[in-house]
KEKOLVEX-344091 format. One record per residue: residue in one letter; y negated, x negated, z of N, C-alpha, C in turn. Coordinates in steps of 0.1 Angstrom, whole numbers. Layout:
BEGIN
NODE  res  nnorth  neast    nup  canorth  caeast   caup  cnorth  ceast    cup
NODE    a       Y      X      Z        Y       X      Z       Y      X      Z
...
END
This chain:
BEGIN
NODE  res  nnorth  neast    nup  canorth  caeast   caup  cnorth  ceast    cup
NODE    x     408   1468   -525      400    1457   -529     403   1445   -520
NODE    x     407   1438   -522      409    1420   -519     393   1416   -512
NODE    x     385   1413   -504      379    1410   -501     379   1395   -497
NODE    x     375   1381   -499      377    1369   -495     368   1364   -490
NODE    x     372   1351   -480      358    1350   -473     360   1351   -458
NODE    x     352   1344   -451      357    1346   -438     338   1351   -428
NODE    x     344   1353   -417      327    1361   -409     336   1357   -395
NODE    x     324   1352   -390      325    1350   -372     326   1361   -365
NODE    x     331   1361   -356      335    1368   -343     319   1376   -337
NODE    x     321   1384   -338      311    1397   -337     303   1404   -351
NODE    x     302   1397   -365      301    1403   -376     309   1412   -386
NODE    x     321   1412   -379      329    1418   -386     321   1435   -394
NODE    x     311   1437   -386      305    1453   -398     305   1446   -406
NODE    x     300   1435   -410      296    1433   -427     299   1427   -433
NODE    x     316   1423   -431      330    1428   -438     330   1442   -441
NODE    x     331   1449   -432      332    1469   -433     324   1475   -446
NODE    x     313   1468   -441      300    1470   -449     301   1468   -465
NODE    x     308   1460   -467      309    1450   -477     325   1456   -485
NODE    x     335   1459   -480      340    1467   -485     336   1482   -493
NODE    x     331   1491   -478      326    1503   -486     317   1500   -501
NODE    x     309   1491   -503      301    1490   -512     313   1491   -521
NODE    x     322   1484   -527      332    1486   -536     340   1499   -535
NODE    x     342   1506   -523      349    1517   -520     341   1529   -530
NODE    x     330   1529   -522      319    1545   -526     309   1538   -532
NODE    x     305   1529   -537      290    1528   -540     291   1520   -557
NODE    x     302   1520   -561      302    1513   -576     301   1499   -579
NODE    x     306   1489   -569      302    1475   -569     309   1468   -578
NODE    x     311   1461   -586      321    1458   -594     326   1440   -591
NODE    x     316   1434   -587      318    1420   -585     305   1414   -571
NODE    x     307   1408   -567      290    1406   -558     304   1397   -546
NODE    x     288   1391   -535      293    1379   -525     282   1380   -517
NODE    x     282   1381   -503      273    1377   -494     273   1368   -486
NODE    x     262   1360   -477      259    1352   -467     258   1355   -460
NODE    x     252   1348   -448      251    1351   -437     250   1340   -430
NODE    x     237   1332   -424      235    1320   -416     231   1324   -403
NODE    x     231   1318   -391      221    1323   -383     221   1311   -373
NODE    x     209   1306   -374      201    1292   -366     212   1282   -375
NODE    x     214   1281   -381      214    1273   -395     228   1275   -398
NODE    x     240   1281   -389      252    1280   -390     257   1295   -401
NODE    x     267   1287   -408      276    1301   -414     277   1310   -405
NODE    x     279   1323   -409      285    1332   -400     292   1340   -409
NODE    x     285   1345   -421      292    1352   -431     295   1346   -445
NODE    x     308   1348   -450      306    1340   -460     320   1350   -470
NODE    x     315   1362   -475      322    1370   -487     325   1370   -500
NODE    x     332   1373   -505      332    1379   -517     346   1384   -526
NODE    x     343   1394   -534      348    1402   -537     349   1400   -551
NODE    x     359   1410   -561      354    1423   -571     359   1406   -585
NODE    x     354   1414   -597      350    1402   -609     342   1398   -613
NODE    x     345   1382   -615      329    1376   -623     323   1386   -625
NODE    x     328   1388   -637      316    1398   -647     320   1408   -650
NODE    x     309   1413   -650      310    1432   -647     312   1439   -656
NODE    x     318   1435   -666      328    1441   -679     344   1429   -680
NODE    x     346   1427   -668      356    1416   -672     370   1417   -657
NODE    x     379   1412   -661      389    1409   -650     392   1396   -642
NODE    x     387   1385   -648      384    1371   -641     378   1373   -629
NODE    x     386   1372   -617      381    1373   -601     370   1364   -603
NODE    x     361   1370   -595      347    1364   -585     355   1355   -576
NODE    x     350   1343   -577      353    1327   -568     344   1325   -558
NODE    x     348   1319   -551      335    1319   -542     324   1304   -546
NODE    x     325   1302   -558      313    1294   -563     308   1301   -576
NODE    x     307   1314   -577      302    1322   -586     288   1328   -581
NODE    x     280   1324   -596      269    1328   -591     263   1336   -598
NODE    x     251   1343   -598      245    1354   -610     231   1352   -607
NODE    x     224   1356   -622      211    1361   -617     205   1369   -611
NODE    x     194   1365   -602      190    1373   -593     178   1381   -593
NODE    x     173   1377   -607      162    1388   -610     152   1384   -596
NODE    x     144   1394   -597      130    1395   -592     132   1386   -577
NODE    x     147   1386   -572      151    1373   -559     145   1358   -563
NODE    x     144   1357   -576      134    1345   -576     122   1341   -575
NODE    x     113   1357   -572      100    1350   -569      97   1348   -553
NODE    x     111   1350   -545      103    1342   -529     110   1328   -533
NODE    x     118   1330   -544      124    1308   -542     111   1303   -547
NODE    x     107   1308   -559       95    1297   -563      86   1300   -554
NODE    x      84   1309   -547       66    1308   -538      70   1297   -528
NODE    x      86   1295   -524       83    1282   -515      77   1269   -522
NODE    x      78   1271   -535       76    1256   -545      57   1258   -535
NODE    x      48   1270   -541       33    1268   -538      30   1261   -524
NODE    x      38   1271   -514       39    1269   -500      37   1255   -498
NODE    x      52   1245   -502       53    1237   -503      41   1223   -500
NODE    x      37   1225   -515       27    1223   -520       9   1219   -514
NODE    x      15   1231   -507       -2    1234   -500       0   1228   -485
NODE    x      16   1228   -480       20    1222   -470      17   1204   -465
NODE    x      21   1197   -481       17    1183   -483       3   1182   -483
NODE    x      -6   1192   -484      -22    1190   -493     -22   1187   -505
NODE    x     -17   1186   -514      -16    1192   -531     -23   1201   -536
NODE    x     -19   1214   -532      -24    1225   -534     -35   1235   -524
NODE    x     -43   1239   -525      -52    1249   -516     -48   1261   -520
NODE    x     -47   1270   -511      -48    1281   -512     -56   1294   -513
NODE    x     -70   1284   -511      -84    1291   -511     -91   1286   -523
NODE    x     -86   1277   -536      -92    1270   -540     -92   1283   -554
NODE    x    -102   1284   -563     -101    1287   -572     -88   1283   -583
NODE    x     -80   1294   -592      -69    1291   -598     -73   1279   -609
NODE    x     -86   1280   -616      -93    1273   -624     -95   1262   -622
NODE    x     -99   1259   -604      -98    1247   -602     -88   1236   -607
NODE    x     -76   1241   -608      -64    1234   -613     -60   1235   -630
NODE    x     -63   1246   -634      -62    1253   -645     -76   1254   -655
NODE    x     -84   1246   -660      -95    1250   -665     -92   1263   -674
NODE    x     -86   1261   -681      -87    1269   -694     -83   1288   -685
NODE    x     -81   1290   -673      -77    1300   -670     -91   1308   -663
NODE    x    -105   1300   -667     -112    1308   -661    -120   1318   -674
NODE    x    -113   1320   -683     -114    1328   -689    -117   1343   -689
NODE    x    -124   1350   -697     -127    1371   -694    -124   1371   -680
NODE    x    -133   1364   -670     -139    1370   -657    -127   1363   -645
NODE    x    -120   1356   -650     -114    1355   -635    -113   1339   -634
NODE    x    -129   1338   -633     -132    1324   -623    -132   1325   -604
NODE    x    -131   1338   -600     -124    1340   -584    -117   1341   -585
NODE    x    -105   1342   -593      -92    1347   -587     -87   1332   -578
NODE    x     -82   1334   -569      -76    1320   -562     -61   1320   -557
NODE    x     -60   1308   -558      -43    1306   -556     -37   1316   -549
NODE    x     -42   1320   -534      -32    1333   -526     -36   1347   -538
NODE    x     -42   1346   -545      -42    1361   -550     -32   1360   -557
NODE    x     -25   1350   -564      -13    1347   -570      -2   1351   -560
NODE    x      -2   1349   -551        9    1351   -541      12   1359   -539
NODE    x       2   1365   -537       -5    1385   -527      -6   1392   -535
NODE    x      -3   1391   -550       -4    1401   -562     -17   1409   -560
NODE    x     -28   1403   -559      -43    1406   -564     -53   1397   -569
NODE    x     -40   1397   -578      -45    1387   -592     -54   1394   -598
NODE    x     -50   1408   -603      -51    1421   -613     -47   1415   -624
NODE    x     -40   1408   -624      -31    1402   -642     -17   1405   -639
NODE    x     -12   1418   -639        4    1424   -639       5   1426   -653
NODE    x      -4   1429   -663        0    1433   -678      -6   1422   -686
NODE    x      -2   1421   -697       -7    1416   -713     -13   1428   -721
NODE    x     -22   1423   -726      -24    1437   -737     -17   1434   -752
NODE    x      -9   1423   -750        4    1422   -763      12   1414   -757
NODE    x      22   1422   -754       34    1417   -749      39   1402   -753
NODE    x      44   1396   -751       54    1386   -758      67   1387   -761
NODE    x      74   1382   -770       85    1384   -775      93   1376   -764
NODE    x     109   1380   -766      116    1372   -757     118   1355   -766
NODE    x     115   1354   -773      112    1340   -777     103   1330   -777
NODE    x      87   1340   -774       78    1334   -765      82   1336   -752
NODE    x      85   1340   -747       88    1348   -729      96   1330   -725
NODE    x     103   1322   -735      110    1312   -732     102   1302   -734
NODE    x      97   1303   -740       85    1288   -741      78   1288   -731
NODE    x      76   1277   -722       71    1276   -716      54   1270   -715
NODE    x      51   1271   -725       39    1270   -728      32   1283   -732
NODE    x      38   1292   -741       34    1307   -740      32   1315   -729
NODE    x      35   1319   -721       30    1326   -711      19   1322   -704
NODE    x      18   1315   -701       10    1306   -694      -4   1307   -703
NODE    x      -6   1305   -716      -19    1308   -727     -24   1323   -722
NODE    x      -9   1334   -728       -8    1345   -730     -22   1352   -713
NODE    x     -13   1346   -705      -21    1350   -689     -39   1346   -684
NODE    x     -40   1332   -695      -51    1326   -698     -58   1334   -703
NODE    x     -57   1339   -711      -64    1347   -724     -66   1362   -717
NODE    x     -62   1366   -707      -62    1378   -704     -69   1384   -694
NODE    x     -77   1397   -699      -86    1402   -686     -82   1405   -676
NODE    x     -86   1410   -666      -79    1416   -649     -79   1429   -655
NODE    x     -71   1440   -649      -66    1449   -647     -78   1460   -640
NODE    x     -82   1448   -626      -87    1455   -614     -99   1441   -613
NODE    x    -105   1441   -605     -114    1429   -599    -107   1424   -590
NODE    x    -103   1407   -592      -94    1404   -588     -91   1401   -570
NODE    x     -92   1404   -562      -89    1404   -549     -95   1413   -540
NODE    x     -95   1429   -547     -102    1441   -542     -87   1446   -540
NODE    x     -75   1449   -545      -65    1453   -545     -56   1447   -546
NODE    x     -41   1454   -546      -32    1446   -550     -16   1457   -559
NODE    x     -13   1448   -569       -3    1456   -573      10   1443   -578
NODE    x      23   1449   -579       31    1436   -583      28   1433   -596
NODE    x      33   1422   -596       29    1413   -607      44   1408   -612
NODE    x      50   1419   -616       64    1419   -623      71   1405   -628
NODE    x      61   1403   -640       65    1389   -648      57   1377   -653
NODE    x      40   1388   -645       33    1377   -652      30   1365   -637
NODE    x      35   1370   -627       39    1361   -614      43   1347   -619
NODE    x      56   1349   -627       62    1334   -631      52   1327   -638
NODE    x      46   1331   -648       38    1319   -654      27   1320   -650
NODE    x      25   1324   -639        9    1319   -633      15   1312   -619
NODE    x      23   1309   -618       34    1294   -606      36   1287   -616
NODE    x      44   1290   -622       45    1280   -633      35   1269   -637
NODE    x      27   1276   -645       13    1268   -646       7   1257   -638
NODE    x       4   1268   -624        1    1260   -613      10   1247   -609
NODE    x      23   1250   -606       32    1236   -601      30   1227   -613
NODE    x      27   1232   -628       29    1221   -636      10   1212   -639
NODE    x       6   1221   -632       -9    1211   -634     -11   1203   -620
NODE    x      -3   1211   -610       -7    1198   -598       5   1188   -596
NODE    x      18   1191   -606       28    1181   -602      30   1174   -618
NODE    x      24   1178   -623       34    1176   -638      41   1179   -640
NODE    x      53   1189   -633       62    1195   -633      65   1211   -641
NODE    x      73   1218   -642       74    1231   -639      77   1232   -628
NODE    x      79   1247   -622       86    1252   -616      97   1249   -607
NODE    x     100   1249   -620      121    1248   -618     126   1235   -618
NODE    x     120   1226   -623      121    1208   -622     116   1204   -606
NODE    x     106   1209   -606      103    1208   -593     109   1212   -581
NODE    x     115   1223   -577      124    1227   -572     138   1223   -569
NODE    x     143   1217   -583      153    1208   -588     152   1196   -579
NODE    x     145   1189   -582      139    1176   -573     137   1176   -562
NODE    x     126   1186   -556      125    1183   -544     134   1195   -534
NODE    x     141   1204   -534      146    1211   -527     159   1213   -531
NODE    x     164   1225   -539      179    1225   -542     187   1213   -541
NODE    x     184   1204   -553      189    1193   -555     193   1181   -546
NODE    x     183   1177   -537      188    1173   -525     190   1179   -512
NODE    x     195   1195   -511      200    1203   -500     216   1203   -504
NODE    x     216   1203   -522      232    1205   -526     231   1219   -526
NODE    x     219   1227   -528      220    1238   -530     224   1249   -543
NODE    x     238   1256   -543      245    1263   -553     226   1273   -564
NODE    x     215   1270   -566      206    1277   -570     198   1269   -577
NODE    x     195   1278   -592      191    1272   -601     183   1280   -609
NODE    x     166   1271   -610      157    1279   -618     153   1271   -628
NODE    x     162   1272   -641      167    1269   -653     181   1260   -650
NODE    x     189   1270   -656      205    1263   -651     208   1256   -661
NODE    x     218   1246   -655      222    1231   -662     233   1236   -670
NODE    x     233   1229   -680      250    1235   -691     259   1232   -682
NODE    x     261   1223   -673      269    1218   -666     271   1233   -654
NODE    x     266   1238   -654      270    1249   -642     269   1263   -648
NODE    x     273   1262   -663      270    1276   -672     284   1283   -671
NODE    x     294   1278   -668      311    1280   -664     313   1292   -652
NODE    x     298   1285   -640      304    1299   -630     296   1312   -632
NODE    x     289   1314   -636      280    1322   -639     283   1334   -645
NODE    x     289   1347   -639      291    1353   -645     283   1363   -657
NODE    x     290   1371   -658      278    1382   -668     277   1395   -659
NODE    x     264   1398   -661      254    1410   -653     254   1419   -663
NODE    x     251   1430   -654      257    1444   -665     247   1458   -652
NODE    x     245   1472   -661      243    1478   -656     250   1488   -646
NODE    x     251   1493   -635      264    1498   -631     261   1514   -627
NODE    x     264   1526   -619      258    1536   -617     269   1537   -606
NODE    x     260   1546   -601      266    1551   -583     262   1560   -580
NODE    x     264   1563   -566      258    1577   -555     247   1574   -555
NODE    x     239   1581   -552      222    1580   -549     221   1574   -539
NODE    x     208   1566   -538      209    1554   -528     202   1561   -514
NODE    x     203   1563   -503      194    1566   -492     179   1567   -492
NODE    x     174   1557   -499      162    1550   -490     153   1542   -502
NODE    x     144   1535   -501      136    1526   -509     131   1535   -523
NODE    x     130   1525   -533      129    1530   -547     139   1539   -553
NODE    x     142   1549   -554      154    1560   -553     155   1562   -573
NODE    x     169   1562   -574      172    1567   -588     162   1577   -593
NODE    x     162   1589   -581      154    1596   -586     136   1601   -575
NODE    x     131   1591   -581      118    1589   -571     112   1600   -573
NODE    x     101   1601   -566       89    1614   -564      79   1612   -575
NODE    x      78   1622   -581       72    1625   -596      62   1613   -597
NODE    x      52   1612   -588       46    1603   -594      49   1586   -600
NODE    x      57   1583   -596       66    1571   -595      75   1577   -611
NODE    x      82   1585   -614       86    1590   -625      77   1589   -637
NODE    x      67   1597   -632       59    1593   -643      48   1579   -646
NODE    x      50   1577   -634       46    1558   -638      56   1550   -646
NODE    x      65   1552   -649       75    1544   -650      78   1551   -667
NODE    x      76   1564   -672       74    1569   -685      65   1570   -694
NODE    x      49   1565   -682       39    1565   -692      36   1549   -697
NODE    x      36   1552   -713       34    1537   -716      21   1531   -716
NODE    x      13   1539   -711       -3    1534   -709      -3   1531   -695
NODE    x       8   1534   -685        4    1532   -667       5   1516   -669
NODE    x      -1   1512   -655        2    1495   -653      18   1496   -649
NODE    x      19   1502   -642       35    1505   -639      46   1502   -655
NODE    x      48   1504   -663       49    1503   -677      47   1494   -681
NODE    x      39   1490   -679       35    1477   -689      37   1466   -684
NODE    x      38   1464   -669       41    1453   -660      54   1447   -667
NODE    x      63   1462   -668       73    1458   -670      79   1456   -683
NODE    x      67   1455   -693       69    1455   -702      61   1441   -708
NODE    x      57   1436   -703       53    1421   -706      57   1411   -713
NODE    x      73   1413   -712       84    1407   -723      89   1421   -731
NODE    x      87   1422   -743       94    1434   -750      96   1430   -767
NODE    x     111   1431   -761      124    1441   -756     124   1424   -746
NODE    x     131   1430   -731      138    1424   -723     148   1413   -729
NODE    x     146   1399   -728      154    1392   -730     170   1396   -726
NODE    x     183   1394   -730      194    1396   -726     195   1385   -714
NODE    x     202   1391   -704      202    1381   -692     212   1373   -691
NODE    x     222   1378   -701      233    1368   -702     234   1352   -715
NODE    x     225   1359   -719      218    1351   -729     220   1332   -723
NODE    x     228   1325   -729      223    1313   -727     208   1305   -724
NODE    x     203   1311   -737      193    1300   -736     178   1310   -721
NODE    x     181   1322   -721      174    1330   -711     178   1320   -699
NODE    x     190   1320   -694      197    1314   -680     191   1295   -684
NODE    x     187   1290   -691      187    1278   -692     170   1273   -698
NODE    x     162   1283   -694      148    1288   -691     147   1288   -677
NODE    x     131   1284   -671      128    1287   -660     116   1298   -661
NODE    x     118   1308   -654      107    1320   -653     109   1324   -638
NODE    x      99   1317   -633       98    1319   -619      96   1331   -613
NODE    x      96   1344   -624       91    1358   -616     107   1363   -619
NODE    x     117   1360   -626      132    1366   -627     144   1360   -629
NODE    x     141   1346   -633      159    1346   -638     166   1332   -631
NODE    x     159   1330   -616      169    1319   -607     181   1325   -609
NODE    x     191   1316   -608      208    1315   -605     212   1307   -593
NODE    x     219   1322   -586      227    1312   -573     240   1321   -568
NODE    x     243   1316   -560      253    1321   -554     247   1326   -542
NODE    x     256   1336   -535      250    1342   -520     246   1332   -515
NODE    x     258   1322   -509      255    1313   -499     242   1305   -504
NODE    x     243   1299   -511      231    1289   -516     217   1296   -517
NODE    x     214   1310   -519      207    1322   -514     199   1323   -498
NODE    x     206   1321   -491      212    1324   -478     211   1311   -471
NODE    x     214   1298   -477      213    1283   -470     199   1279   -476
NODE    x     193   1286   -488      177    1285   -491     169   1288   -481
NODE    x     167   1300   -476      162    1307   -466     164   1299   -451
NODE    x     175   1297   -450      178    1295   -434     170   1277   -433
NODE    x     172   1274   -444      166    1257   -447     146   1262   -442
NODE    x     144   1269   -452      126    1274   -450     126   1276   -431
NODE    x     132   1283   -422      130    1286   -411     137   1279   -404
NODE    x     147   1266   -404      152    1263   -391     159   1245   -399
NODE    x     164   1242   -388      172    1229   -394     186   1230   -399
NODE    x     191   1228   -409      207    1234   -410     216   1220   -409
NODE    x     228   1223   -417      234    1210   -413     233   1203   -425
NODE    x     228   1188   -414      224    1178   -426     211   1177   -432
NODE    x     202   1191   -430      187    1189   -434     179   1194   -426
NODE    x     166   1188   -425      159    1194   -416     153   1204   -426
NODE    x     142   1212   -415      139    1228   -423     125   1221   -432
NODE    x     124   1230   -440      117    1226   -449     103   1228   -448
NODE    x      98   1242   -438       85    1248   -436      80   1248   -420
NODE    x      73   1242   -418       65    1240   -409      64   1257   -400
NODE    x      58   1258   -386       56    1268   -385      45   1274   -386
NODE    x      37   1266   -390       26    1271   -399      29   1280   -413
NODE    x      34   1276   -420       37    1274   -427      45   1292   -433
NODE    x      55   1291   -427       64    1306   -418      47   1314   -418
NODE    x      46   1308   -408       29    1321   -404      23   1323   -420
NODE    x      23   1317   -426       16    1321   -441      23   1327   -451
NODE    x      35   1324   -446       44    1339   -459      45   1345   -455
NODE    x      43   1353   -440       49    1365   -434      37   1370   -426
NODE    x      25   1367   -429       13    1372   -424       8   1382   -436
NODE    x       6   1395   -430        0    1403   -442     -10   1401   -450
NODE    x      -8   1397   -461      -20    1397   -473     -22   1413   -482
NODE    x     -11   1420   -482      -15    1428   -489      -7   1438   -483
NODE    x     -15   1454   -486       -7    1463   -476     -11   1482   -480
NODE    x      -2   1489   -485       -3    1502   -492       0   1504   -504
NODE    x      -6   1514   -510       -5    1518   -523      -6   1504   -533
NODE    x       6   1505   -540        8    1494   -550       4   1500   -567
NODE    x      -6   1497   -573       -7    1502   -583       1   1500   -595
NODE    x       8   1491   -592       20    1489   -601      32   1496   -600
NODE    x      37   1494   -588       50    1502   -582      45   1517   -576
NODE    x      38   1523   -569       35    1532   -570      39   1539   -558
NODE    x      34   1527   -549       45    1534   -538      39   1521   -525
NODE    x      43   1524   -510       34    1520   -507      41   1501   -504
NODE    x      35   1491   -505       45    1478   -506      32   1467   -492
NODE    x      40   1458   -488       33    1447   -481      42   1438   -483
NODE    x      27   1428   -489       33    1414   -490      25   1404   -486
NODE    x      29   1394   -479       29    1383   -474      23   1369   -489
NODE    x      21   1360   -487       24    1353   -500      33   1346   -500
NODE    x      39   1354   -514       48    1353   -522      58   1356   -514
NODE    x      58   1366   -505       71    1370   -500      69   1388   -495
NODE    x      77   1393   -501       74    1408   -496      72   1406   -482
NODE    x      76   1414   -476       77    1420   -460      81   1432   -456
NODE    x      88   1435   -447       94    1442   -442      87   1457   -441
NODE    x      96   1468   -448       83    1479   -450      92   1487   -454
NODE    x      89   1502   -455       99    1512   -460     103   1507   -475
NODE    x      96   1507   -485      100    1502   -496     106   1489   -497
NODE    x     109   1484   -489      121    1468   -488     124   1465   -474
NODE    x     129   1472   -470      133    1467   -455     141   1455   -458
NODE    x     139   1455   -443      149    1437   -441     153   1439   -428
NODE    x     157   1427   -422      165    1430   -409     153   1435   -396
NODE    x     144   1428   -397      132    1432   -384     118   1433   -390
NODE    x     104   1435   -384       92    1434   -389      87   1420   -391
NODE    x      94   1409   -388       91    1397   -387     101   1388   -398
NODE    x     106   1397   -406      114    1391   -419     103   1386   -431
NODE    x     109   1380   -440       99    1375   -452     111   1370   -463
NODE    x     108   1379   -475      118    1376   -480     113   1382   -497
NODE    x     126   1386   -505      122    1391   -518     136   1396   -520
NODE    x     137   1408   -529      148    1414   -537     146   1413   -550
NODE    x     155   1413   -556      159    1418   -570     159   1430   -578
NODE    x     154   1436   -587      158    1448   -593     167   1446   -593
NODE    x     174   1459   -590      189    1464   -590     201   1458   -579
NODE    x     197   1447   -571      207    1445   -565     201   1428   -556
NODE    x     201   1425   -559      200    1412   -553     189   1411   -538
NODE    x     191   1400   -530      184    1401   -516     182   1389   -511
NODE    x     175   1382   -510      173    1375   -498     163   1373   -490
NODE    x     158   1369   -475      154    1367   -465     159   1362   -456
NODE    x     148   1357   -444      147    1346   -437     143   1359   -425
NODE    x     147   1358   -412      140    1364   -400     143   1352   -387
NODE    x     133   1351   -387      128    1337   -377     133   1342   -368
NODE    x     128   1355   -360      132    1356   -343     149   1356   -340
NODE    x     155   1361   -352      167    1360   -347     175   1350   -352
NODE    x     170   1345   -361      177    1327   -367     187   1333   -385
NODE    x     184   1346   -390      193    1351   -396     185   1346   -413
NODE    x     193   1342   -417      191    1339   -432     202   1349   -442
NODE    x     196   1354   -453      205    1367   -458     204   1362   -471
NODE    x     218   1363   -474      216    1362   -497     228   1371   -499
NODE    x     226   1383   -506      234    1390   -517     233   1388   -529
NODE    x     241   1387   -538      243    1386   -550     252   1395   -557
NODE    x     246   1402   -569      256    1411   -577     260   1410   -594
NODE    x     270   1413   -593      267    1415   -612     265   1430   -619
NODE    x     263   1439   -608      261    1453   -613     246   1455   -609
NODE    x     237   1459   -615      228    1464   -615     221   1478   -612
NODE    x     217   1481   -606      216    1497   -602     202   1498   -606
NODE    x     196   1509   -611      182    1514   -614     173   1512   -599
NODE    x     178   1503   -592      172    1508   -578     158   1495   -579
NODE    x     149   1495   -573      138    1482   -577     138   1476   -566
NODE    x     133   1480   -555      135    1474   -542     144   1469   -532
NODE    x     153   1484   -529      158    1485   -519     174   1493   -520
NODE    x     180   1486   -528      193    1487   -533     204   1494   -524
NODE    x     209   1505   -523      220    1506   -514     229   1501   -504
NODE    x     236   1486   -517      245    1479   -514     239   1471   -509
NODE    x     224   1463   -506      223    1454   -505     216   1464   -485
NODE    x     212   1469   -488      205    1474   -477     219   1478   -465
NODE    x     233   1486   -467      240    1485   -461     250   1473   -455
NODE    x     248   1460   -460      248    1449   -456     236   1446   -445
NODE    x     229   1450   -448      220    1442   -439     215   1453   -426
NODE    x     221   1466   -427      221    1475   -411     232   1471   -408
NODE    x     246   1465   -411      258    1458   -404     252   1444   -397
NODE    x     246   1441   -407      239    1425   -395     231   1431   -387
NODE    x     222   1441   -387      214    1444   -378     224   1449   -365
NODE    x     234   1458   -368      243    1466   -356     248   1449   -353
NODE    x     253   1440   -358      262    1430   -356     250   1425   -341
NODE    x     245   1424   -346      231    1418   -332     225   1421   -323
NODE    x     230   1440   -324      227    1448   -312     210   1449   -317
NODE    x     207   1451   -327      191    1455   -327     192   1473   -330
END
């Protein structure tokens, strides 16, 4: 395997790292980063665009990153609440009238963040044609009862995450999401990431596909412990239905999906732009100052929620709008804050040691959390740093 790309003097594991994944683990195309205190350090990639294809991966190739896009949009709230725009104690309704509908006049902005909303399901799915309107989901979530009482627990909130951000950025900005984003961050960082991609950038994007491998070590496992099995077969569990909110699953290669903004799955980026996201939230990089205050840091990576996830089924902590560092998603230290992707994708921020991380793949693995390939990249940065 041709590996391209260059890594500083003492990273070389994850080079190593980054080969084996194509060696033994079924990688077919994928690219990593690597910042640390705002500087490159790693900068890879390998394999084919697209994961049914022979056209080399460039290193301006990017993919979707799936569930990696709900820590980019939670910086949009963060943001937000950083200017005084937004509260994070305020009632959702305060912003949203029409959302204090069937009982969830408490739910409040962090319960959006902290997935104790209790709105992870629909009780009628939406089609992937509503799933694109961006006015549909957003009704759909209005209209819908809690699960649980909203800030007694917590469980993920798969897909109905994106349109309850969505909503919100578009009632306190006039924006979406992804316009917002566009404007005030990507767009003037020059950052390769995009939540609804421009026709103009539909060229590097490869196509995503499912891939199969060795059984993964660790996290959400191919083959999880019965209970998790059968959450994921019963179509009455929340587990199920979470993920069944859009049904049948839009195609991800789908034009007009990639050219949609849904803030709970389908940003597009490249590693580095992944990876120069992150290291921008925690430090100053070149050319821009950091974007989040250290306040700011303290509120994504301070525990809001923590155990048994009634959705995933397994034990999770999250921060708002950023997982956290936990057997079900590790990251490089306990002081990371970040998000993965089903099946592959990664990124995080870890303040103490200045390290910003983006993986990107076009193979898919059954894995939800804690991906193989993405996780053996990130014990090579760890060994790279003597932790």
């Amino acid at each position: 395997m041709d590996v391209h790309g260059t890594v500083a003097d003492g990273f070389e594991p994850v080079r190593d790292a980054f080969v084996r994944n194509f060696a033994t683990l079924g990688e077919r195309g994928a690219a990593v980063a690597v910042h640390r205190d705002g500087q490159r350090v790693v900068d890879l990639w390998a394999g084919t665009k697209d994961v049914d294809g022979t056209d080399p991966w460039e290193r301006g190739t990017a993919q979707v990153v799936r569930s990696a896009t709900k820590g980019v949009a939670a910086a949009v709230l963060l943001l937000l609440h950083q200017r005084g725009q937004l509260d994070l104690d305020a009632p959702v309704g305060h912003y949203w009238p029409e959302f204090k509908a069937r009982g969830k006049e408490r739910v409040l902005v962090r319960h959006v963040l902290n997935h104790r909303a209790g709105l992870p399901v629909l009780d009628r799915p939406l089609t992937p044609e509503e799933a694109l309107d961006p006015l549909r989901g957003p009704e759909a979530v209005a209209a819908q009862a809690p699960a649980w009482e909203p800030g007694t627990d917590h469980g993920y909130h798969a897909l109905t995450y994106g349109w309850l951000v969505d909503e919100l950025v578009r009632r306190v900005t006039g924006q979406g999401a992804g316009a917002w984003l566009a404007a005030q961050i990507t767009g003037p960082l020059g950052l390769d990431l995009w939540l609804g991609l421009p026709d103009a950038e539909a060229g590097r994007v490869g196509r995503a596909g499912r891939v199969e491998g060795p059984e993964p070590a660790g996290g959400l496992r191919s083959r999880p412990k019965r209970s998790v099995t059968a959450a994921y077969e019963d179509p009455a569990s929340l587990t199920r239905r979470a993920f069944a909110a859009i049904t049948p699953f839009p195609d991800q290669n789908d034009p007009a999906y990639r050219a949609a903004a849904l803030p709970a799955t389908n940003a597009i980026a490249t590693a580095d732009g992944l990876a120069r996201f992150y290291a921008t939230l925690i430090g100053d990089t070149a050319g821009a100052a950091r974007l989040f205050t250290p306040e700011t840091v303290a509120l994504a990576r301070a525990e809001e929620s923590a155990g048994p996830d009634r959705v995933l089924v397994v034990g999770t902590r999250f921060g708002l709008g950023y997982m956290l560092h936990g057997s079900a998603s590790p990251f490089l230290t306990p002081g990371s804050f970040g998000h993965p992707g089903r099946g592959g994708a990664l990124g995080f921020a870890d303040p103490e040691t200045g390290i910003a991380f983006g993986y990107v793949t076009n193979g898919f693995r059954k894995t939800v959390t804690a991906d193989p390939r993405a996780q053996g990249l990130v014990r090579a940065v760890r060994g790279a740093l003597g932790l």
